[in-house]
KEMAR-277196 format. One record per residue (C-alpha): x, y, z. Coordinates in steps of 0.1 Angstrom, whole numbers, padded with zeros to 4 digits, always signed. Each point is the difference from the previous one (the first is absolute). Example, Ala and Ser with C-alpha at 12.3 -4.5 7.8 and 13.67 -1.06 7.14 Angstrom:
// residues 2
+0123-0045+0078 +0014+0034-0007 
END
This chain:
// residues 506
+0322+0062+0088 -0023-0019+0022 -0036+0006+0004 -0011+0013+0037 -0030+0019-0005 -0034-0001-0024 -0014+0036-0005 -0040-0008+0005 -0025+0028-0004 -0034-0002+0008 +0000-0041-0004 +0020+0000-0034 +0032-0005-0003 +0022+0029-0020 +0037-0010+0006 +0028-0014+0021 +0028+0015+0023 +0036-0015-0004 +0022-0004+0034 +0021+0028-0013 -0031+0024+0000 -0005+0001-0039 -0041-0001-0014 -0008-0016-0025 -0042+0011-0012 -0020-0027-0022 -0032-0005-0001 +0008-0042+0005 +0021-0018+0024 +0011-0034-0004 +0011-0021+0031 +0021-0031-0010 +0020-0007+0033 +0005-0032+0001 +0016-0011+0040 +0011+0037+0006 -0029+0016+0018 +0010-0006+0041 +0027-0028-0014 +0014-0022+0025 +0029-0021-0006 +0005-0036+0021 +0027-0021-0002 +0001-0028+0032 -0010+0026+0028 +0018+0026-0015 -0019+0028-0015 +0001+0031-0018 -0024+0029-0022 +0006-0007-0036 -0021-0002-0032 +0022-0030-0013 +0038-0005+0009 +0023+0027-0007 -0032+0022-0003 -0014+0029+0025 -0042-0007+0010 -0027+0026-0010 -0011+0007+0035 -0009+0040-0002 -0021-0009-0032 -0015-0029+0023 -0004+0023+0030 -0021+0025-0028 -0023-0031-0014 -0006-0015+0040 -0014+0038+0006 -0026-0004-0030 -0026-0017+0004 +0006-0037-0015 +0003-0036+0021 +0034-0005+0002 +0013-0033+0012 +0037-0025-0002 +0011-0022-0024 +0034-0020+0001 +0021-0017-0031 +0035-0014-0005 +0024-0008-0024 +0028-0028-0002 +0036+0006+0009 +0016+0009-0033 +0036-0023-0012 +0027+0003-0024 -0004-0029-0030 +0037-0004+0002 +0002-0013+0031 -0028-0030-0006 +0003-0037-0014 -0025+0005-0031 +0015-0034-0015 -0017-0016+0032 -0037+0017-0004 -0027-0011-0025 -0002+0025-0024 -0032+0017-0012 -0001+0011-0036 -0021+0027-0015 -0032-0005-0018 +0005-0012-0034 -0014+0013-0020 +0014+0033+0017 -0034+0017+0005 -0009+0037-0009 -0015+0028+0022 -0009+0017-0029 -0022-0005-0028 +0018+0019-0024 +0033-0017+0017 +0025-0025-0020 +0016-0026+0016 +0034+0009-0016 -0003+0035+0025 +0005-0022+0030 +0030+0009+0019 +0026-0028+0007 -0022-0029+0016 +0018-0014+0033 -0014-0024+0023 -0008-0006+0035 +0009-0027+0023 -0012-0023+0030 +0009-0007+0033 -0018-0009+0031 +0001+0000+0034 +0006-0029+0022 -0005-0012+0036 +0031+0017+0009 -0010+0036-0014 -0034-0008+0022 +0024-0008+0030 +0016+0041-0004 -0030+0012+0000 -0017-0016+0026 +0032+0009+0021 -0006+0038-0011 -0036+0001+0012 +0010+0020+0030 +0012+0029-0017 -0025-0001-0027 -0023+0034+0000 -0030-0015-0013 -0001-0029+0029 +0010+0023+0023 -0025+0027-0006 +0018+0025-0013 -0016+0003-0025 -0038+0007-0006 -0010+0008-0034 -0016-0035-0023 +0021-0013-0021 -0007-0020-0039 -0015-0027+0007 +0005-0012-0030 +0041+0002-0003 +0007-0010+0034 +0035+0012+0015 +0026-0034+0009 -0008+0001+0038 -0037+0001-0008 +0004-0031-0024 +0020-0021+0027 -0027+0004+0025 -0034-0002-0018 +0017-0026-0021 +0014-0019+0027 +0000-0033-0018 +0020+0011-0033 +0033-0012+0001 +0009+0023-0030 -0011+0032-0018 +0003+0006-0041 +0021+0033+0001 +0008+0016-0033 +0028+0018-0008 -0002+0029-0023 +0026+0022-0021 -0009+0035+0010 +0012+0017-0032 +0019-0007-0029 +0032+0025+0014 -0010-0011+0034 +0021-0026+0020 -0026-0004+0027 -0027-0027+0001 -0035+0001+0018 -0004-0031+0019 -0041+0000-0007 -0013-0021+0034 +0024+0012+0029 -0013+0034+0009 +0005+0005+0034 +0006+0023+0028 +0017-0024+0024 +0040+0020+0010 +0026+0002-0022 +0023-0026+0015 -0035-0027-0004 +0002+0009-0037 +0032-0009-0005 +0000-0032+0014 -0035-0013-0019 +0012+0016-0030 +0030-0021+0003 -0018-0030+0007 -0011-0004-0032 +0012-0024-0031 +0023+0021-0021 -0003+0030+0026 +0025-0017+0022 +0027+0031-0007 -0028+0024-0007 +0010+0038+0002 -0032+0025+0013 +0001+0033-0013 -0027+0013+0013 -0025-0009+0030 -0034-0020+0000 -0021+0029+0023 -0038+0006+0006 -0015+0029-0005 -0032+0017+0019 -0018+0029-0015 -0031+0025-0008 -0030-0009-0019 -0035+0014-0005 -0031-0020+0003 -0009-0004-0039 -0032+0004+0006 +0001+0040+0004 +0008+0001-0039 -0023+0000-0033 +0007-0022-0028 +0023+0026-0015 +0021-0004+0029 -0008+0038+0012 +0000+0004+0035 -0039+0005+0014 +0011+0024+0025 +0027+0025-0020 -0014+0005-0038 +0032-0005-0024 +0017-0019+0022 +0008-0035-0009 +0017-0033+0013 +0018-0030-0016 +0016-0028+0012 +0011-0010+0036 -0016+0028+0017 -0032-0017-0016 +0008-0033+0020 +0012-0021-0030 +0031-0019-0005 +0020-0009-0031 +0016+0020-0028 -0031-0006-0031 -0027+0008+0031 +0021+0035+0006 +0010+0004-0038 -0039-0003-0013 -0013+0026+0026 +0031+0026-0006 -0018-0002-0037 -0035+0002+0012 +0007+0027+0022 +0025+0025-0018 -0024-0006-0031 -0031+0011+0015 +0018+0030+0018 +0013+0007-0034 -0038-0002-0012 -0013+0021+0032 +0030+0027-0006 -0020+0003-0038 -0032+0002+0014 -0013-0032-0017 -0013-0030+0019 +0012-0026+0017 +0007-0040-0009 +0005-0029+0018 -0004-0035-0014 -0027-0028+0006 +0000-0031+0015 -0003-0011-0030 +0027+0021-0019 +0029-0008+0017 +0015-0015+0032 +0012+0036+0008 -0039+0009-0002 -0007-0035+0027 +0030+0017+0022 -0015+0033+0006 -0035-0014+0002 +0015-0019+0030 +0016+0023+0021 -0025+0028-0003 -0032-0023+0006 +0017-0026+0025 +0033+0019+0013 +0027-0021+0010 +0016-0014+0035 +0028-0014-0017 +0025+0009-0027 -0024-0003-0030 +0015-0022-0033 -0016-0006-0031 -0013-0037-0010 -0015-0012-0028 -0024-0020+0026 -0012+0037+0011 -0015+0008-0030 -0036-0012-0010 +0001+0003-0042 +0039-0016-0002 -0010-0016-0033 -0003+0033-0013 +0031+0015+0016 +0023-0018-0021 +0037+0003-0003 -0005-0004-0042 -0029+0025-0001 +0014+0034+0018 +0000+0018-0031 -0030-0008-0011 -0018+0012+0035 +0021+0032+0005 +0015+0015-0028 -0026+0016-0016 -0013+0014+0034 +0041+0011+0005 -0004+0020-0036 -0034+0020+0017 +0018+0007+0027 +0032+0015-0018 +0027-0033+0006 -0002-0017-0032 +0022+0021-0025 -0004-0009-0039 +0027-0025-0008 -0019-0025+0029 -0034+0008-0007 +0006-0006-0041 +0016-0037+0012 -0025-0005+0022 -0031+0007-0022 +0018-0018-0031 +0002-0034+0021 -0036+0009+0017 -0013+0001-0037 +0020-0030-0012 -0020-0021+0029 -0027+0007-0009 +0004-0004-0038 +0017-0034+0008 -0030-0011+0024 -0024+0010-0025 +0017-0020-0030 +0003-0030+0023 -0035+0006+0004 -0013-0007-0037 +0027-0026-0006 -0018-0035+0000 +0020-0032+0003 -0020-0027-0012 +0011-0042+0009 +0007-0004-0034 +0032+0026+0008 +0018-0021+0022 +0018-0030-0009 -0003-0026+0032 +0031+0006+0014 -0007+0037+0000 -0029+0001+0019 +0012-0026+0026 +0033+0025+0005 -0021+0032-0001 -0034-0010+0017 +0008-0034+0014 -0031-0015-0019 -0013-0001-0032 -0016+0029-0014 -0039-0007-0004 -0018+0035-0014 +0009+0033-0013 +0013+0023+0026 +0013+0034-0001 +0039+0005+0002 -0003+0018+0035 -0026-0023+0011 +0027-0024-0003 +0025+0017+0019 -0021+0001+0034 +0005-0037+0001 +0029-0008+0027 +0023-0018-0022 +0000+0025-0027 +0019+0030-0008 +0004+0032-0019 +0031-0011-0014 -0015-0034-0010 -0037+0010-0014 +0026+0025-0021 +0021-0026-0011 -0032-0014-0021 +0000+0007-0036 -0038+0010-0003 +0012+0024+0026 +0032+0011+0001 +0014+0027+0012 -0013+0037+0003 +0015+0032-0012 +0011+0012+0031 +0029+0022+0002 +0032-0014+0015 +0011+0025+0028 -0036-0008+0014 -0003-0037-0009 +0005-0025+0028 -0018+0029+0022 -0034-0005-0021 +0009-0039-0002 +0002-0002+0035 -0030+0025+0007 -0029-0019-0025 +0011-0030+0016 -0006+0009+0035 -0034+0017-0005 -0011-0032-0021 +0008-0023+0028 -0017+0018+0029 -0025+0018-0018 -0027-0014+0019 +0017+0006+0037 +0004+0034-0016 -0033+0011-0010 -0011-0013+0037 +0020+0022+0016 -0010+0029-0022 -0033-0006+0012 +0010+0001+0035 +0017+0032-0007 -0028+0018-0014 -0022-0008+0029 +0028+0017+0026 +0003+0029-0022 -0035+0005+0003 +0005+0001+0039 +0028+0024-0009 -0016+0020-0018 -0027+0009+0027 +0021+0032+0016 -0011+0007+0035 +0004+0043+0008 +0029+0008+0019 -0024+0015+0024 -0020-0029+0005 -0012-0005+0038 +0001-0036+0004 -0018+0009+0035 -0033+0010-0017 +0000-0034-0016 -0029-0021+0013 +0008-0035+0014 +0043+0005-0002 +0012-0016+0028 +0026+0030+0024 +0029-0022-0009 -0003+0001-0039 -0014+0031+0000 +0040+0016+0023 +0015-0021-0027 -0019+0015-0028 +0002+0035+0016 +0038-0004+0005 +0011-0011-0039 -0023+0018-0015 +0000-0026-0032 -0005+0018-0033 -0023-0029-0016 -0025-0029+0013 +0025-0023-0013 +0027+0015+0019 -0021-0001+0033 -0012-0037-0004 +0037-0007+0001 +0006+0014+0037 +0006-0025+0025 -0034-0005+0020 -0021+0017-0028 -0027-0027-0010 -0020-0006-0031 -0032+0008+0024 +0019+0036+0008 +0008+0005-0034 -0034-0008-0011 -0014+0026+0027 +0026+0027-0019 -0015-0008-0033 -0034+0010+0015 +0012+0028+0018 +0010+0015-0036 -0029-0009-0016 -0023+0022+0025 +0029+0031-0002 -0001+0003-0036 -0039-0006-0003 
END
């Protein structure tokens, strides 16, 4: 049963109405829509209402959401034409092998749990495949006008790459296995929503794709989103209390942008439902926390992805140090079940053992025979120096220092081994860049940590200029931090808020 209808009371939301009629009463709504909400469907100048192919739009639930009060605007993606891996030429295609070693997502993952690893391959197009396209132009709906809503600017669609990249002779397009079971592949670099005959011919253009079979359409697809800047941190609504949004309808694109806020958000409506507060991570926490930071002070034109440029603290938003930031904030907040939380505070605990040891072991010259200390430091040891000392130096390593007999290795249990290896060896060698960003952390949380009242009248304030002051007035930022990240705010305004408090708590 479809959604149509939310059932709002007095500004809060207390349920939903299926098309059949049926209610459904909770004191939390979710909205993940993804490309449902007013769907459109093009394919050359042929078009359609759809959420996806094969898939009816949301349009009465986006009729009820354009009658509340939020800034709704379009936003446009695509997909590839999808083809059976039976009709292409792999033995002509550079193939693309997995990462080896085969990587986990988990920390309490083994690499033997890996399904079946298969690769991907590579084609490219050629002058030719430019040729089709440029001969489909006409009919295309995005150089026609057809279409309106902005697209990624950051995964172009095929047409878009021939034009703004008129001198490329060739793109890199990768082709990959959509399942295991699965016969189709996802030709990663050819969306487009140029007609169905075009896509057949530029499909067929390519090396190895010369007899290539499409089973399903390349289309574009307009839809609904809401101005991210109507929502708190939490991802709750500012206009409807215990409604929340995540995903597309927030004006990002890409499956981890839509999958982190689906957790952010059912979480903190779970949390709400329980009466307990809500949570949202920093800047500093996670890139999910530099995400939601950036739609709700900044808002988006554009589908919104997630860099690792985007984020100010990166060298603390490591891939190898996830667990270490969030797990013990995931046990608070009722994620973390025992089995994880006992592995994760047995390897926390063998760090910091292992630093610590490493710590009061002294290597002295008289330690290293010549040859040693040329493979292991590149130079002759000349003083005592502590075991970890040793490690920050760039041509020595954990596994090395280790190797040492006045070292040698710690007792550190094996399931949790090359994990702790791999962690004292990191925080040794960029210890120093480390504490400099913790530094810079602590001086934003101090910014953050100055809230400004939700009834704050930015109009009383002395000296704010109109413009920053509508700005201010419309976001309604929870923090001083938050505010000096607004587009137009300056240090001077922010400065002037800061004095502003000051006199209203004296």
């Amino acid at each position: 049963q479809a959604v149509d209808d939310l059932i709002v009371d007095n500004d809060r939301v207390t349920g939903v109405v299926t098309q059949m009629g049926l209610r459904f009463h909770a004191k939390a709504v979710v909205l993940t829509v993804g490309t449902f909400l007013g769907g459109r469907i093009h394919i050359g100048l042929e078009n359609y209402e759809g959420g996806r192919a094969g898939d009816p739009p949301s349009n009465a639930l986006a009729r009820r959401l354009r009658e509340l009060p939020f800034n709704v605007r379009r936003l446009k993606t695509g997909t590839p034409p999808r083809i059976d891996s039976r009709s292409i030429d792999f033995s002509v295609l550079e193939v693309q092998p997995g990462d080896d070693p085969e990587p986990v997502f988990s920390f309490m993952g083994s690499r033997t749990d890996h399904p079946q690893q298969v690769p991907c391959h590579i084609t490219r197009t050629n002058e030719r495949t430019h040729e089709v396209i440029r001969g489909g132009m006409s009919r295309s709906p995005m150089y026609t006008g057809v279409i309106e809503g902005i697209g990624p600017r950051y995964c172009p669609s095929i047409e878009d790459k021939v034009v703004r990249f008129a001198d490329k002779t060739s793109h890199q397009i990768f082709i990959e296995p959509e399942g295991l079971t699965s016969h189709e592949v996802y030709p990663n670099g050819i969306s487009t929503s140029l007609p169905f005959d075009v896509q057949w011919q530029l499909v067929r253009s390519m090396q190895g794709f010369e007899n290539a079979r499409i089973t399903r359409p390349g289309y574009a697809i307009e839809y609904d989103f809401f101005d991210p800047r109507d929502l708190r941190h939490s991802l709750e609504t500012r206009f409807i209390a215990g409604l929340f949004f995540a995903g597309q309808i927030n004006g990002t694109t890409g499956y981890e942008e839509a999958a982190a806020q689906g957790l952010l958000a059912g979480m903190n409506a779970a949390l709400q439902v329980q009466g307990k507060d809500s949570w949202s991570p920093r800047r500093d926490e996670a890139y999910l926390g530099v995400l939601v930071d950036d739609l709700i002070t900044r808002g988006t034109q554009e589908p919104y992805r997630m860099f690792t440029s985007r984020a100010e603290y990166r060298l603390m938003l490591r891939e190898d140090n996830a667990d270490l930031r969030l797990t013990e904030t995931g046990r608070t907040l009722g994620l973390v079940g025992d089995t994880q939380w006992a592995f994760f505070e047995r390897k926390r605990e063998a760090i910091a053992l292992e630093q610590q040891r490493l710590r009061d072991t002294w290597v002295r010259p008289s330690d290293l025979a010549e040859h040693q200390a040329l493979e292991l430091i590149g130079d002759a040891l000349r003083r005592e120096v502590r075991a970890l000392d040793l490690i920050t130096r760039p041509e020595c390593t954990y596994r090395g220092i280790t190797a040492l007999a006045t070292v040698g290795a710690g007792a550190i249990d094996g399931d949790v081994c090359d994990q702790v290896a791999e962690q004292v060896e990191i925080q040794a060698k960029y210890a120093g860049y480390i504490d400099r960003q913790r530094d810079e952390v602590e001086r934003a949380r101090r910014a953050e940590a100055t809230r400004l009242p939700t009834d704050f009248d930015y109009a009383r304030v002395k000296g704010l200029s109109a413009e920053v002051s509508e700005k201010l007035s419309r976001q309604r930022p929870e923090t001083i931090g938050q505010a000096g990240r607004i587009p137009g705010v300056t240090p001077a305004a922010v400065s002037l808020l800061l004095i502003h408090l000051k006199k209203r708590s004296a």
